[in-house]
C-alpha positions, 0 to 999 in steps of 0.5 A: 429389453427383456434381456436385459430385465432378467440379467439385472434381476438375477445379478439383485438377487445374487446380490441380496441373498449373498448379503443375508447369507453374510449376516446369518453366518456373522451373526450365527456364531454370537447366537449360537451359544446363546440359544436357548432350546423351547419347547413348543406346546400345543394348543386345542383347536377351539383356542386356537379359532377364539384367538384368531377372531379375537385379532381379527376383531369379529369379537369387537362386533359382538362383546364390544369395548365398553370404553371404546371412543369415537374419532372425535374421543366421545363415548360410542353407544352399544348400537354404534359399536356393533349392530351399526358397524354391521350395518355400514359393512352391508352397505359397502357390499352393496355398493360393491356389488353395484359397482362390480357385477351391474357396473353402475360408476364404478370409478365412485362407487369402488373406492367409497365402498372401500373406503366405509368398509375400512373405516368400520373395521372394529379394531382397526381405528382407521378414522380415530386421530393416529389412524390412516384417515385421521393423519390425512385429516391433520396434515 
């Protein structure tokens, strides 16, 4: 049965990259003359760190959005987008380390603390209506 896995794992592979070995050379030759040279320009490494907090939402929690909406598209007040998040965040490590490192239920306490964790993300709108929680909400 082993045996078999590898070949059949193998014989994908070959198959796969036989397949994009084809669509580089075909599309290859229509790019070519398309190219265009780029110069890469380096950024300080302080830019670089405030660009990655910012896509990361840390600067959510400490300058929040002031137009920032609730799921049910009401205004937030300042302590719900910052200080309150923070808080709910601390919940969940708590419940995860209830559930992890004591073993209290784990079976609950996991996936609600995964749950609150996700859902209080700063930039990821997890609960909002186009979010994960709010398509399972309208289905």
């Amino acid at each position: 049965m082993k045996s078999i896995a590898i070949k059949f794992l193998t014989l994908f592979m070959l198959f796969a990259f036989s397949s994009l070995t084809a669509n580089e050379s075909a599309h290859g030759a229509e790019h070519s003359s398309t190219h265009k040279e780029e110069n890469y320009q380096t950024k300080p490494f302080s830019e670089m760190i405030t660009g990655f907090l910012g896509s990361t939402g840390l600067v959510a929690l400490v300058d929040p959005d002031p137009n920032e909406l609730n799921s049910h598209g009401e205004k937030m007040s300042d302590f719900h987008k910052g200080l309150g998040r923070v808080l709910m965040i601390l919940v969940t490590f708590f419940l995860f380390w209830l559930a992890i490192a004591r073993g209290f239920e784990p079976l609950l306490l996991l996936p609600i603390a995964f749950g609150g964790f996700l859902a209080n993300i700063p930039i990821a709108n997890i609960a909002g209506d186009h979010g994960f929680l709010g398509v399972i909400y309208n289905m």
